[in-house]
N, C-alpha and C positions, 0 to 999 in steps of 0.2 A: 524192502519193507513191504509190510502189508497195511493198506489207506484205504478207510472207507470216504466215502467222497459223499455229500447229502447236501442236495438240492430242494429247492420245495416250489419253485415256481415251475411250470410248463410249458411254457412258450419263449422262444427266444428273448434275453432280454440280456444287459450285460454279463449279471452275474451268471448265468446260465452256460455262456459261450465262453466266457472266466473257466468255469468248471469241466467243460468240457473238455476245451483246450488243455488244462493242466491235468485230466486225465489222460489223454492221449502221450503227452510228455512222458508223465511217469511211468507209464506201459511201455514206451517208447527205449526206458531208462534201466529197466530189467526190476520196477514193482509189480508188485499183485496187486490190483485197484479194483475194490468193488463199490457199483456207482445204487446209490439210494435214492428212485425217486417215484414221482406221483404217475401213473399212468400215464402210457401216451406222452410222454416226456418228450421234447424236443432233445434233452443232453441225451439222452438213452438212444436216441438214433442214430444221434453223433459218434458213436463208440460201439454199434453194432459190429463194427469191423474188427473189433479186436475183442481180446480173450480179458474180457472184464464182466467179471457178475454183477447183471443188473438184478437187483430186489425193488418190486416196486410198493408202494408204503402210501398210504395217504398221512401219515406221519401226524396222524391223531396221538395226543399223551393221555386222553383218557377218553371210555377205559383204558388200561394200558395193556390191552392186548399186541397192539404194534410194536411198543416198546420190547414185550415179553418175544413178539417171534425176531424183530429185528436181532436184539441182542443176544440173542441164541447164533444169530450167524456170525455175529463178531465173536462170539467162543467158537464156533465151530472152524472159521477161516484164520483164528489165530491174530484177527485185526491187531497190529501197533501204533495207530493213530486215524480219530477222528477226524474229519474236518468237513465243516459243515458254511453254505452258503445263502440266506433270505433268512428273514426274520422267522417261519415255522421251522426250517431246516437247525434253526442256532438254537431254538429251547429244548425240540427237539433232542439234538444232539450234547447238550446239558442233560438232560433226563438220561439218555443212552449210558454216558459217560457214570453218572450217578448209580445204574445199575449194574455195571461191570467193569467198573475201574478203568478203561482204557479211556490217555487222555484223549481232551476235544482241541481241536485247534477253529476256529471261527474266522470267516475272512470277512471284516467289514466292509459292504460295501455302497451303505449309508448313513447316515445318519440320526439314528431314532432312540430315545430315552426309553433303554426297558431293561429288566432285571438280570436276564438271563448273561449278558457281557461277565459281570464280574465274576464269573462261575466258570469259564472256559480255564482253559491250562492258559492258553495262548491269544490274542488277537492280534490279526493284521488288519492296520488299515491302507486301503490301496491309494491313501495320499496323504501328508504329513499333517491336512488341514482335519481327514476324517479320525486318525491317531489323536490329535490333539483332544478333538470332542472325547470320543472314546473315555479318555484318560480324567475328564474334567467332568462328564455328564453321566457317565454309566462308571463310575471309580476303577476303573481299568488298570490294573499298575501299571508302574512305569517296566519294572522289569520282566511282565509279560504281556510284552506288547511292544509291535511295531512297525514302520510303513514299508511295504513291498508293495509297489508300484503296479498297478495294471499290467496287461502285458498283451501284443496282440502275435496273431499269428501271420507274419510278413508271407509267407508262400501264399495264403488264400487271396490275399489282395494282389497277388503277381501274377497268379492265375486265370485274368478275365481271358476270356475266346474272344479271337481276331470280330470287329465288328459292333461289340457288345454297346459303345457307347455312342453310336449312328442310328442302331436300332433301338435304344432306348430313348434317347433324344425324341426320334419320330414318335414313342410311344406316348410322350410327356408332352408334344404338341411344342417341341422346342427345336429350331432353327441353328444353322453353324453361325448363325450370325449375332446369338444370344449368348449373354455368361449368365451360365445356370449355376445358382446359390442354393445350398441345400439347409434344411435344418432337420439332423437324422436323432430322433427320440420321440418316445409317448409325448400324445395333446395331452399335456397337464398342467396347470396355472406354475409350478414352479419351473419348467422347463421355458419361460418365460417369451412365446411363440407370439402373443401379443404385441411385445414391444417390438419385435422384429418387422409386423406387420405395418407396425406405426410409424417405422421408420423407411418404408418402400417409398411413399412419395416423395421423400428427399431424395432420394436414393435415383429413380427415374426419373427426375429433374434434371440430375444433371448426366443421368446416364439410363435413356429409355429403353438403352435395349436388354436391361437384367430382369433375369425372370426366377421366380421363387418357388422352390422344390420342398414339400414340406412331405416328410417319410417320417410315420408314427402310429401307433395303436391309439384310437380313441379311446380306449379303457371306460371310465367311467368318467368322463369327463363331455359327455355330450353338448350340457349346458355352454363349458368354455369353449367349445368348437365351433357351438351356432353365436357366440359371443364375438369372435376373431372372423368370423364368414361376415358377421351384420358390418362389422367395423370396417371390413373390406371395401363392401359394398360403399360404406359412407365417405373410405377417402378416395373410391375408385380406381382402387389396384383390384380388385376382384379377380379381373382378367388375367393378373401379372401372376398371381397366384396356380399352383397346381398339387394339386391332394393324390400322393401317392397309396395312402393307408401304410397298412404294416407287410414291411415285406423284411423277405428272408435273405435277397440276395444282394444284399449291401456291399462285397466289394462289384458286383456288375452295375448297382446304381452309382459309384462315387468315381467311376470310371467316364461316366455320364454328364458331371460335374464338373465346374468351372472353379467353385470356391465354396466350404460349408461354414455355416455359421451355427452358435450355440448360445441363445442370449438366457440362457439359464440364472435363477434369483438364487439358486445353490446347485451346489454338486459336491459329489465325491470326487472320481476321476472318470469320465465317462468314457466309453472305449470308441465311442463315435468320433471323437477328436482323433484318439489313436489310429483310429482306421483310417481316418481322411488324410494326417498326417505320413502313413505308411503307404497311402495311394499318392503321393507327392500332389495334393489338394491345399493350398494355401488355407488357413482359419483363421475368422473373426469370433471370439469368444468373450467370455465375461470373467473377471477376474475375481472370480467364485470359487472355491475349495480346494481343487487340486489341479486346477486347469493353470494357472501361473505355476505349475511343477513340469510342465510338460508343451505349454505354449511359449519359445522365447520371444519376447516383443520383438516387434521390428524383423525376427527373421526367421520365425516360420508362420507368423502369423501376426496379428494385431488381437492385445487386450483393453473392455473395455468397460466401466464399471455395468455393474446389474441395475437395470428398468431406465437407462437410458437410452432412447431410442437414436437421440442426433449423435451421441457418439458412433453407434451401430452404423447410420447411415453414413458417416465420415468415414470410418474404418472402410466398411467395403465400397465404399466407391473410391478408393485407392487404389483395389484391387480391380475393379470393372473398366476401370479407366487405363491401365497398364497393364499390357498381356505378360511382358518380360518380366514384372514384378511378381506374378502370379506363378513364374513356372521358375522364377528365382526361389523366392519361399518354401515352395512346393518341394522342391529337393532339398533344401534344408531340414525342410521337414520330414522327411523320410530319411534322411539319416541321422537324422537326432533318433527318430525311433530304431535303428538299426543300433546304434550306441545304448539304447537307455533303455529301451522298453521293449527287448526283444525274448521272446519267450524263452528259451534256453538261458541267457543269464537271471530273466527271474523266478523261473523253476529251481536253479539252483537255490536259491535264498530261500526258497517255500521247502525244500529237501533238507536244509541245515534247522529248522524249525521242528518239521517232525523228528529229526532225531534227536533233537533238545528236551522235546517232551515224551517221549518213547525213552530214555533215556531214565529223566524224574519218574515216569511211571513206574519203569523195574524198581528202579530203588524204593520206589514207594512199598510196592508188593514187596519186594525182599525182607 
């Protein structure tokens, strides 16, 4: 088949590495994948290696000059299916679809009330919590639409170089004698990095020697960053604390790690769990959207409600206090994701999809 693939964010961020990753697959799989996105695109580097046309698009709907050359290439390439990833990419990709009949498929991969959903052929949402919204908030039918699971790419988290997490330790100013807790996502109030921080003094109480790795884009979120620094300061963990920024090479920092936590007030499915989960990283998460789809209690991880912070510091000082328990988990965890969440079984689900709507399409034009 022929898949246009459209992105709209640029810098690495779940849905991005989502889209990448399943472009590579499909290329992989004997499609023609042509990849849509905004300049200097992080997915676009991702897939230089292979024989996929990138068009790059700031993916303006008006004027609709983009519209008009984009769509010209989906006639010209013979495109049989849309599928579009971030909220500019999904109206976008509605518009596209509206001017040249080829259907759209949309992969949700949050949660946000806006028009443009009940217009695709198709939606998936990447956990059963974000299909639900979908179906109830943006009137999404039941019959187009449904949950295919995140999915990561197990080789790249298998791949760290001999070494990586010695010299990353020293980087982070952390000792063999420390369990390094991560918290891997954007500083953003919903990503819920606060209550994490509130829960360190329990937490070093009764285990002073955990130290807390916090990896994330400050975005626009400055205010909550010097908000979670001030609080630091006030219950004096400050120290315990270390601000890695945004970085790219996420499986060589979770190789670095002892245990990641996600104390998230919502989610979709975030592929940080998956990741840490696929580096056999025990997790303490919040039993938020689609993270009880993918965290089993008790054995690959601990779930625990959102904006409580003493449950947080209970969970993980199970894990701080018990090396065995941590590397029990940990391989639980990494084959759960070998079973459930591995890119080859949910590419194929995302393949019977486009030919479902590829499919409705013909018969439509016929």
């Amino acid at each position: 088949m022929r898949i246009m693939q459209i992105v709209s964010a640029g810098d690495v961020n779940g849905a991005v590495v989502h889209c990448a990753l399943l472009s590579r697959e499909l290329v992989r799989r004997g499609h023609e994948v042509t990849l849509v996105c905004r300049p200097h695109a992080w997915a676009a580097q991702r897939v230089a290696d292979l024989p996929v046309e990138v068009v790059y698009s700031d993916l303006h709907r008006w004027p609709m000059d983009e519209l008009r050359r984009v769509g010209e290439v989906v006639r010209q390439r013979g495109i049989d299916a849309i599928h579009t990833h971030m909220s500019s990419a999904h109206a976008f990709g509605v518009f596209l679809k509206m001017r040249t009949g080829v259907p759209c498929v949309a992969t949700a991969h949050n949660r946000y009330v806006q028009l443009h959903w009940m217009f695709n052929d198709f939606v998936i949402g990447t956990s059963a919590a974000t299909t639900r919204f979908h179906r109830r908030y943006n009137l999404v039918r039941r019959g187009r639409s449904k949950t295919i699971h995140n999915f990561i790419d197990e080789q790249a988290v298998a791949n760290v170089p001999p070494g990586t997490r010695e010299r990353l330790r020293r980087s982070f100013g952390v000792g063999d004698e420390h369990v390094l807790v991560a918290q891997i996502g954007d500083v953003i109030p919903r990503k819920g990095l606060l209550h994490l921080v509130r829960a360190l003094p329990q937490i070093l109480s009764a285990a002073p020697h955990v130290r807390l790795l916090v990896v994330g884009d400050v975005k626009n979120s400055a205010e909550y960053m010097a908000r979670i620094k001030s609080e630091a300061r006030e219950l004096g963990v400050a120290e315990k604390l270390h601000w890695a920024g945004h970085r790219r090479d996420i499986a060589d920092v979770l190789s670095a790690v002892d245990a990641v936590a996600l104390a998230s007030l919502e989610e979709s499915l975030p592929l940080s769990i998956l990741e840490a989960m696929a580096s056999a990283k025990p997790v303490v998460a919040t039993s938020v959207g689609g993270l009880p789809e993918c965290v089993a209690e008790g054995e690959t991880g601990f779930l625990v409600p959102p904006g409580k912070s003493d449950a947080l510091a209970t969970a993980l000082g199970k894990l701080a206090s018990d090396p065995a328990r941590r590397q029990r988990l940990g391989q639980a965890g990494r084959q759960r994701i070998a079973d459930e969440f591995s890119l080859a079984a949910i590419a194929s689900q995302i393949e019977d999809v486009y030919r479902s709507v590829a499919a409705k399409g013909a018969r439509r034009a016929a």
